[in-house]
C-alpha positions in Angstrom: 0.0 0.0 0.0 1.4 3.5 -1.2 1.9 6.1 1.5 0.7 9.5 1.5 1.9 12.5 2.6 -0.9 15.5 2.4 -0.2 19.0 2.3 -3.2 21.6 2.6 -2.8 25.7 2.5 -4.4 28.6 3.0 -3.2 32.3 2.1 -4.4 33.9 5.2 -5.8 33.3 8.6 -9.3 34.0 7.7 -9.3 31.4 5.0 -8.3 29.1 7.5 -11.5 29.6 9.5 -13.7 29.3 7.1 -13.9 25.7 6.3 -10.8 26.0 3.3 -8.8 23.8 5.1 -11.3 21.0 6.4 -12.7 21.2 2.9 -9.4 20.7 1.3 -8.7 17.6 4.0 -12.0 16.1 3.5 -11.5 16.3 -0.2 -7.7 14.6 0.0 -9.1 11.7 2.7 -12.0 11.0 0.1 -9.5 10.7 -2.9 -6.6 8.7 -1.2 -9.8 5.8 -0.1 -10.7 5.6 -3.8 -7.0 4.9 -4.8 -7.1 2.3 -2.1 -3.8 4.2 -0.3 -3.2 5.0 3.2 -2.6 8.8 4.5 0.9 8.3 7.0 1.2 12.5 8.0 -0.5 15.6 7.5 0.8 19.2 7.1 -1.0 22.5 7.3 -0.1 25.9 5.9 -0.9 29.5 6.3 1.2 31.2 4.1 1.2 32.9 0.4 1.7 30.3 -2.3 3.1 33.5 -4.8 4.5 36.0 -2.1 6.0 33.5 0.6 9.5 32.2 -1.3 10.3 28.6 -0.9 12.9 29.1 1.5 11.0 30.2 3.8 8.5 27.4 3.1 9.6 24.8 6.1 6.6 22.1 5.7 7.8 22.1 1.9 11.8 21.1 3.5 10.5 18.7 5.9 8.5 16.8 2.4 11.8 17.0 0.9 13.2 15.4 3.7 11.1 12.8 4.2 11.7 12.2 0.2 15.3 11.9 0.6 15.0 9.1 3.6 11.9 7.3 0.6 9.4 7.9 4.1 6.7 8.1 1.9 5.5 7.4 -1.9 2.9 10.2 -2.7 2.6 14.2 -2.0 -1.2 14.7 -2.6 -2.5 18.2 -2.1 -6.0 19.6 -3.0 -4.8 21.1 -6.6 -1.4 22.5 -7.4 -1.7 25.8 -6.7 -2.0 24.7 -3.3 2.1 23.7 -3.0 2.7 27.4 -5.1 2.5 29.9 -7.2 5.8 30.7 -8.5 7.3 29.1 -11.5 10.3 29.1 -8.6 8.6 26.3 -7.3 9.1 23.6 -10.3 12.6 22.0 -9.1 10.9 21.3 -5.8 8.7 19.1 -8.4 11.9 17.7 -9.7 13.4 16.5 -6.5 10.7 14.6 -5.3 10.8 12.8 -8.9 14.7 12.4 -8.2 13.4 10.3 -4.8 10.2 8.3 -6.8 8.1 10.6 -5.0 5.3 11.5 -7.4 2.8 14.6 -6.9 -1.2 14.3 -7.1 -3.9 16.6 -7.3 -7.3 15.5 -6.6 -8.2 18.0 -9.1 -5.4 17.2 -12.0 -4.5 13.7 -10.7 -0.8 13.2 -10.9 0.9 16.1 -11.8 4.7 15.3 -11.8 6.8 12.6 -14.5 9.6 12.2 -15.7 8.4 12.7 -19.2 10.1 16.5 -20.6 5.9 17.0 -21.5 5.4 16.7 -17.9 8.4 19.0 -17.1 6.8 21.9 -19.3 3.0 21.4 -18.7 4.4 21.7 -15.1 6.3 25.0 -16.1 3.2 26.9 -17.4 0.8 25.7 -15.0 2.6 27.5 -12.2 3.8 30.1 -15.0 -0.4 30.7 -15.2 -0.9 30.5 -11.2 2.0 32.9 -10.8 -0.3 35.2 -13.1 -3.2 35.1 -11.8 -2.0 36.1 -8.4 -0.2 39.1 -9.9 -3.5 39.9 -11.6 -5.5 39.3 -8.1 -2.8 41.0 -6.4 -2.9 44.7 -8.9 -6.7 44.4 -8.8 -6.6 44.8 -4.8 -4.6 47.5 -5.1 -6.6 49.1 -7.6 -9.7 49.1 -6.0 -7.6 50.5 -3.1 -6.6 53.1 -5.7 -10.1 54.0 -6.4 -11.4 54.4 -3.3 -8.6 56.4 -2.0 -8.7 58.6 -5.3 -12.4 59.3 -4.8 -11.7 60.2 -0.9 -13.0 57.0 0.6 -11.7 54.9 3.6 -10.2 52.1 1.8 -8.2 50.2 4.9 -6.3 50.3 7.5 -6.4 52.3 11.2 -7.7 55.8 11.8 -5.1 58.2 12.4 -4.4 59.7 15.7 -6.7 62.8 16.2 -9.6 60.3 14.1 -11.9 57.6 14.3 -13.2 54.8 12.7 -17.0 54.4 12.2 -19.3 52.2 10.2 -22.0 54.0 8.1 -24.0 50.8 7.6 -24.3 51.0 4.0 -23.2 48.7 1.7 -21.0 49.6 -1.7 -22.0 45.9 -2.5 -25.6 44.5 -1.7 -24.8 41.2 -2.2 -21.3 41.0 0.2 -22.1 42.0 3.9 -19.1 44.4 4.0 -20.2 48.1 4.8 -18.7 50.8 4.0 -16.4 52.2 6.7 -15.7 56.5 7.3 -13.1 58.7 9.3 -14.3 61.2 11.3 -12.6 63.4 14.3 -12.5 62.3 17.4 -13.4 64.9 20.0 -10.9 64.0 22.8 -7.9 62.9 20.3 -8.5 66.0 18.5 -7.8 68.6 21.5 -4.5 66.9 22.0 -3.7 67.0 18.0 -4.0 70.6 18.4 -1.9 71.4 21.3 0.7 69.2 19.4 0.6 71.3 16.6 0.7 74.6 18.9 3.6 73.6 20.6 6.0 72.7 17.5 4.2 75.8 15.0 4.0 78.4 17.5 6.6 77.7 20.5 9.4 76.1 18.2 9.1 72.8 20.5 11.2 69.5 19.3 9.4 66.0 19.3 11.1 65.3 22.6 9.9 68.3 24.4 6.4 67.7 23.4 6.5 64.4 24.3 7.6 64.7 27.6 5.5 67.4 28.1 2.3 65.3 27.5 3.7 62.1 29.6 4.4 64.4 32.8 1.2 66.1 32.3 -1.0 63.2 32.1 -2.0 62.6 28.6 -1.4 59.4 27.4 -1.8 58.0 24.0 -4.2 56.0 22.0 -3.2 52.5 23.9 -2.9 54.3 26.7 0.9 54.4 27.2 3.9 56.9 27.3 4.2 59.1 23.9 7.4 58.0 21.7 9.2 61.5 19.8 8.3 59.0 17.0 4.6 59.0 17.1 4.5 62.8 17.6 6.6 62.9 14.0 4.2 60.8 12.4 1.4 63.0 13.6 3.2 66.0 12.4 4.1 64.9 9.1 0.6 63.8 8.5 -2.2 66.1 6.1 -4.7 64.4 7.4 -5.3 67.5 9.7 -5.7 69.7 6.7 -8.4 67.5 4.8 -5.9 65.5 2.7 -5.7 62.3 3.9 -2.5 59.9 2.2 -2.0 57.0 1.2 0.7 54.8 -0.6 3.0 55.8 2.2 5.1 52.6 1.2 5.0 50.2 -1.3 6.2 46.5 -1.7 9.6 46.2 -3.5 9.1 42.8 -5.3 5.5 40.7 -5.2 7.3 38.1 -4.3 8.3 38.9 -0.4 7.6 41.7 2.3 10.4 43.7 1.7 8.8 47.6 1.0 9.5 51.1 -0.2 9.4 53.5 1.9 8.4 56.8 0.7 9.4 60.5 2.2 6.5 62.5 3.3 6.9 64.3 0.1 6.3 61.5 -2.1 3.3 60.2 -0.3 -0.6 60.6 -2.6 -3.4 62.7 -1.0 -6.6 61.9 -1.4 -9.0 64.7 -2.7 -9.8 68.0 0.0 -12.0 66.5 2.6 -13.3 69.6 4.9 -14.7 67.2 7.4 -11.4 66.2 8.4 -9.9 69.9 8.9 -8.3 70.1 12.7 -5.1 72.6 11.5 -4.9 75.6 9.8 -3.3 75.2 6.6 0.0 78.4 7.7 0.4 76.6 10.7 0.5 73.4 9.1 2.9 74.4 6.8 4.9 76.2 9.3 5.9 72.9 11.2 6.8 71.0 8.1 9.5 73.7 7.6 10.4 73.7 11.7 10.4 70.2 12.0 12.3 69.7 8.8 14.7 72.2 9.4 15.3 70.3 12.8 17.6 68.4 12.0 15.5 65.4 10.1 16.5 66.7 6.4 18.9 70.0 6.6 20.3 72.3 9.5 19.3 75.4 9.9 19.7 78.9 11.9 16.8 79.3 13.2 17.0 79.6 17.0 14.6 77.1 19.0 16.7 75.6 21.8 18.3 78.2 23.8 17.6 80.6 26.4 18.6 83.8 24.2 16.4 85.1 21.5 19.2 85.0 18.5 21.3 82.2 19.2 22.4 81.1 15.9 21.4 84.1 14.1 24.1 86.9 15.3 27.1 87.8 13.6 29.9 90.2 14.8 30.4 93.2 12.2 34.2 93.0 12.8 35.1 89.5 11.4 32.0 88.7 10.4 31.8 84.9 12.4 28.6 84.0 14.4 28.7 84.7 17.6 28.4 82.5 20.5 26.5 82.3 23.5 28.2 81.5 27.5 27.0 83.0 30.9 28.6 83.9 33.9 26.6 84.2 37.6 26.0 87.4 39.2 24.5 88.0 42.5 21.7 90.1 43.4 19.2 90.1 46.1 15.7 87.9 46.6 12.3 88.6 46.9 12.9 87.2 50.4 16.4 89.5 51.3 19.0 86.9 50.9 21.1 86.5 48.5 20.7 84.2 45.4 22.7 83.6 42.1 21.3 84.6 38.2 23.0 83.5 34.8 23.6 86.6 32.9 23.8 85.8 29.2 26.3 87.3 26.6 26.7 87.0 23.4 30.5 86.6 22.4 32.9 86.7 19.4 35.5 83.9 19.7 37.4 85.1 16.6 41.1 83.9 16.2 43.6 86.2 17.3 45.2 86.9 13.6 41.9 88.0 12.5 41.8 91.7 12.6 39.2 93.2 15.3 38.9 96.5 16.3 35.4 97.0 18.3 33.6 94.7 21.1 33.8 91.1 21.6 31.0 90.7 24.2 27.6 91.9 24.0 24.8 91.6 26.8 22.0 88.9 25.4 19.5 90.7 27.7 20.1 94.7 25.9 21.0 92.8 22.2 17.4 90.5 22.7 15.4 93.9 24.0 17.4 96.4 21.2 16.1 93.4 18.2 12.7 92.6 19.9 11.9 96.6 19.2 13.1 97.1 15.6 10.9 93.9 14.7 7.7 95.2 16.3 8.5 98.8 14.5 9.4 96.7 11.3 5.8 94.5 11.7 3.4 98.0 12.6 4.8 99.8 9.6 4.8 97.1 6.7 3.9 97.5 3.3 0.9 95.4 2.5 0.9 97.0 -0.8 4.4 95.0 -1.7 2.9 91.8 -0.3 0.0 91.8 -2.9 2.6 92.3 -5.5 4.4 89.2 -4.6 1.2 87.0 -4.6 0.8 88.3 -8.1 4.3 86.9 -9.0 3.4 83.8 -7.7 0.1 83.6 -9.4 -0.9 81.2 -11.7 1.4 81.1 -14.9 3.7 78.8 -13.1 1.1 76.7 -11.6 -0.7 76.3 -15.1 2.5 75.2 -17.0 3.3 72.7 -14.8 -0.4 71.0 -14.4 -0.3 71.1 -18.2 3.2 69.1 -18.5 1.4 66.8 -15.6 -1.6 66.0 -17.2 0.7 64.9 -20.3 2.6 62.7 -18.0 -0.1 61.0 -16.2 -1.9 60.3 -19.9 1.7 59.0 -21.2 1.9 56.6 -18.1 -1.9 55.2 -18.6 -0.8 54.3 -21.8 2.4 52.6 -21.1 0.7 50.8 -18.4 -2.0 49.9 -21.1 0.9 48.7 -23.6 2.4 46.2 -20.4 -0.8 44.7 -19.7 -0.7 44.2 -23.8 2.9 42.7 -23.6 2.3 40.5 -20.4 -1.4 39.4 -22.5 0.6 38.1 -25.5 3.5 36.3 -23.4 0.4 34.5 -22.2 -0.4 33.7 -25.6 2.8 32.5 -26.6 3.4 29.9 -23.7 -0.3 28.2 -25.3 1.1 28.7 -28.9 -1.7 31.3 -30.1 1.3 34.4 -30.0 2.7 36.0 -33.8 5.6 37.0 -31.5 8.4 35.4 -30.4 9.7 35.1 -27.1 12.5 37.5 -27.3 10.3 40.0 -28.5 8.0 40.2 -26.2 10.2 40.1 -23.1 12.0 43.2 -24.8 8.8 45.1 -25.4 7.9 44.4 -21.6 11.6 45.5 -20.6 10.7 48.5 -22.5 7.6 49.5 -20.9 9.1 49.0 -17.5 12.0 51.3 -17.8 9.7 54.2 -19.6 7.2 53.6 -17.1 9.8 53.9 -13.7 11.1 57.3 -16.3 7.9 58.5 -15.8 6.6 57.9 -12.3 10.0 59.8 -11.6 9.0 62.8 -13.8 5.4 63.1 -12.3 7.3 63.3 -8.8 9.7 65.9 -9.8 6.8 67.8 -11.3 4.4 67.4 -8.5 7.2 68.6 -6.0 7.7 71.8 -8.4 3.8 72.7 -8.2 3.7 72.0 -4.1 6.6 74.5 -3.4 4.5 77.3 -5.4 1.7 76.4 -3.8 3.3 76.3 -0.4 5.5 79.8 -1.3 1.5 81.0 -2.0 0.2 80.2 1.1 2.6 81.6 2.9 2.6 85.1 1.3 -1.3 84.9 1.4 -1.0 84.2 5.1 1.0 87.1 6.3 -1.9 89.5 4.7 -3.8 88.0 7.3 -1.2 87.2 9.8 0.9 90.3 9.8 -1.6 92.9 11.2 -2.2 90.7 14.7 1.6 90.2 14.8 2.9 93.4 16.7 0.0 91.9 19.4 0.9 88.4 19.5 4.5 89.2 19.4 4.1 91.4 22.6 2.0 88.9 24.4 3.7 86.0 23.5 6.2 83.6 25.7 10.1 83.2 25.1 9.4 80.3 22.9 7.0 82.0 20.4 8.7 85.2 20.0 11.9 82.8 19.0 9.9 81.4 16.3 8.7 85.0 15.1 12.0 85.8 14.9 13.3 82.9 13.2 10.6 83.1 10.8 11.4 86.9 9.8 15.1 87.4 10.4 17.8 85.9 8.6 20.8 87.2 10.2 21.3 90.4 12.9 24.7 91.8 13.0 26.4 93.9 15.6 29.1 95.9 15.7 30.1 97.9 19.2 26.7 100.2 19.1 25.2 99.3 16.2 22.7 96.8 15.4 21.6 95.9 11.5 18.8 93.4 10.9 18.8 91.2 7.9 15.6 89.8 7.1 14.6 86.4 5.0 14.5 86.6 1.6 10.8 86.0 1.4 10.4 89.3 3.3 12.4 91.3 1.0 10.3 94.5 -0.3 8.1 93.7 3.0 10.3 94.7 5.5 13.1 97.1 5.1 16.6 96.1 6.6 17.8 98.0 9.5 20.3 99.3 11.2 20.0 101.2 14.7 22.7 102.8 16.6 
């Protein structure tokens, strides 16, 4: 009597529980009575037949095995797909044959030989399987696609600040799936927003904001301490501005788990949902360019983490270096009469002594903060609106129009060579069943072909999409200060340490002192807005 070794598999767990494998058992145990064998061991998977590899298959290298020490005469599984679906898989075929192991189906019968017929009906039978999981496989994620595309949940967790709910209608009466929505979540929410006021208007790090919500008793979703990471991802994320993404990452190869991930930059937004507004779109915008500026892509000058107003933006007149900031203790006398020691902070030139130097190299950080914190309210009460009208103008449409244009042509040039692969990958189908006017060579080159123009383009429509965002986000901000500019004087004066740093790292690029006199460079985006100035 022959003995049987049975091998049953499911592609996930919820296959698994819903009678797959007990119908595929049932199926085997029926077919191995008729043949009059005897069923010596079992094996169960749950695991991807196209994008589990067969190394990391270990039922599959226990069969082999078993082969090698002739522990059994028969692999039967429920149909061939079940053991894979990756032409990768047809020397596992072979070995077995090498140990007069031979392969059944109860759907194809015996489906290995020695036989070179047996070899190649073999080949395009998993060639086939392997395609119509790649088909399955791009039609998931172009339904995904769709429903993302036309602003719908699509799957997946709500994002922090939102919740999940279930409208109770179906897209599909006759499939009991409903159709899921995101909404804001009332008590999330009011944390969102003091996470975005803490890095957009105080200038706070990740760290900092994190630790200020763990010592202040405002734990996260699950309930536990805040990471710096989580509070990143939250920053980085549209949602708050009604543009929800998606394709964040994306699988390398169908084959295994190994994925792309893509910048913040690079990530798709669904359409404008204003249901999903928590943020202002300025202030959003504003702590891309803090949190960026950080550290995570580029240094920059703009002062956040000291206790001076203008570390990192003050330069000596003499030699022109940045100066740094030290402290030294003074004494002076409590609230209560006794004495107690104060930092009093200086700014400082540490210039070589070659360089030449005639004036000051130490300047009080508490008369240089007060002198700069003056000019920059005179500068805000007396700016020219007029000029800031002028430079929305300049960044008015034109630019904005050519480049949707040149967009448009690329997204209809990549629906088209995406129609032309699906063409090429149609007729290689045809030509393993003989009904193809190409030959092989041929066709693989056309699909080679369509690959590389296709990746040329995806990487155009990046570059181009990137070009329209930074007019769109220079826009924004010059529209904002029309709004934004007239309460600044107020906010300015009202404001804490932190927020008047930010102010002043949003206007001023550099202020430069030499012995009594102060000059104030501003950002280029401010030029024509504010004049520079010098005091003495």
């Amino acid at each position: 009597m022959k003995k049987v070794y049975c091998l049953y598999r499911v592609s996930t767990e919820k296959q698994g529980t819903e009678n797959e494998i007990p119908m595929q058992k049932s199926e085997c145990h029926k077919f191995v009575r008729q043949q009059g064998w005897m069923i010596t061991k079992e094996f169960t998977e749950k695991v991807s037949g196209f994008q589990v590899p067969l190394q990391e298959r270990k039922e599959l290298f226990e069969i082999l095995a078993a082969a090698e020490q002739r522990q059994f005469d028969i692999l039967l599984v429920y149909s061939t797909d079940r053991l894979g679906r990756q032409v990768e898989f047809l020397p596992f075929y072979g070995q077995l044959e090498e140990n007069n192991v031979q392969v059944w189906s109860t759907k194809e019968q015996r489906v290995s030989g020695t036989e070179h017929i047996d070899t190649l009906k073999q080949f395009i039978g998993l060639w086939m399987a392997e395609g119509e999981s790649r088909k399955t496989s791009m039609r998931v994620k172009d339904t995904f696609t769709q429903l993302h595309e036309a602003g719908e949940y699509a799957t997946g967790n709500a994002p922090y600040g939102y919740k999940k709910v279930d409208t109770g209608i179906k897209r599909n009466p006759n499939k009991p799936n409903t159709i899921k929505k995101i909404i804001i979540d009332e008590n999330e929410s009011e944390i969102l927003k003091m996470i975005f006021n803490f890095a957009g208007n105080k200038g706070w790090g990740t760290p900092r904001i994190a630790k200020y919500l763990n010592e202040n008793g405002f734990p996260n979703r699950k309930r536990k301490i805040w990471r710096t990471s989580s509070i990143y991802r939250i920053l980085r994320n549209p949602v708050v501005i009604g543009r929800k993404p998606y394709q964040r990452s994306e699988k390398i190869n169908m084959k295994n788990k190994k994925r792309k991930e893509y910048s913040y930059k690079e990530w798709k937004l669904q359409p404008f949902n204003p249901e999903l507004v928590l943020i202002p779109e300025e202030l959003f915008t504003k702590v891309q360019e803090l949190t960026t500026n950080r550290g995570y892509e580029k240094k920059t000058d703009i002062p956040l983490n000291s206790n001076v107003l203008l570390s990192g933006i003050i330069y000596c007149g003499d030699c022109e270096n940045k100066l740094r900031t030290d402290f030294s203790y003074s004494k002076r006398k409590g609230s209560d009469g006794n004495q107690e020691k104060v930092k009093a902070y200086r700014y400082r030139c540490y210039s070589p002594g070659h360089i030449n130097h005639d004036g000051r190299k130490n300047y009080s950080a508490k008369q240089i903060d007060y002198a700069v914190s003056e000019m920059v309210k005179f500068a805000i009460k007396n700016v020219n609106i007029g000029s800031i009208q002028d430079a929305i103008k300049n960044y008015k449409s034109k630019e904005v129009v050519l480049n949707n244009q040149k967009l448009i042509e690329m997204e209809n040039e990549k629906v088209s060579l995406e129609r032309g692969l699906r063409n090429a990958e149609n007729e290689l189908e045809k030509f393993f069943m003989g009904q193809s006017k190409f030959n092989e060579n041929r066709i693989v080159n056309m699909i080679e072909s369509f690959e590389t123009n296709l990746k040329k383009v995806n990487k155009e429509i990046l570059i181009v999409q990137d070009e329209i965002n930074d007019i769109q986000h220079k826009q924004i901000d010059i529209e904002a200060l029309l709004t934004k500019l007239n309460q600044w004087s107020q906010i300015y004066e009202d404001s804490d340490f932190d927020t008047k740093k930010v102010i002043v790292g949003d206007l001023i690029e550099k202020v430069i002192v030499q012995n009594e006199t102060i000059r104030i460079i501003y950002r280029t985006s401010f030029e024509g807005i504010f004049a520079n100035r010098i005091q003495n």
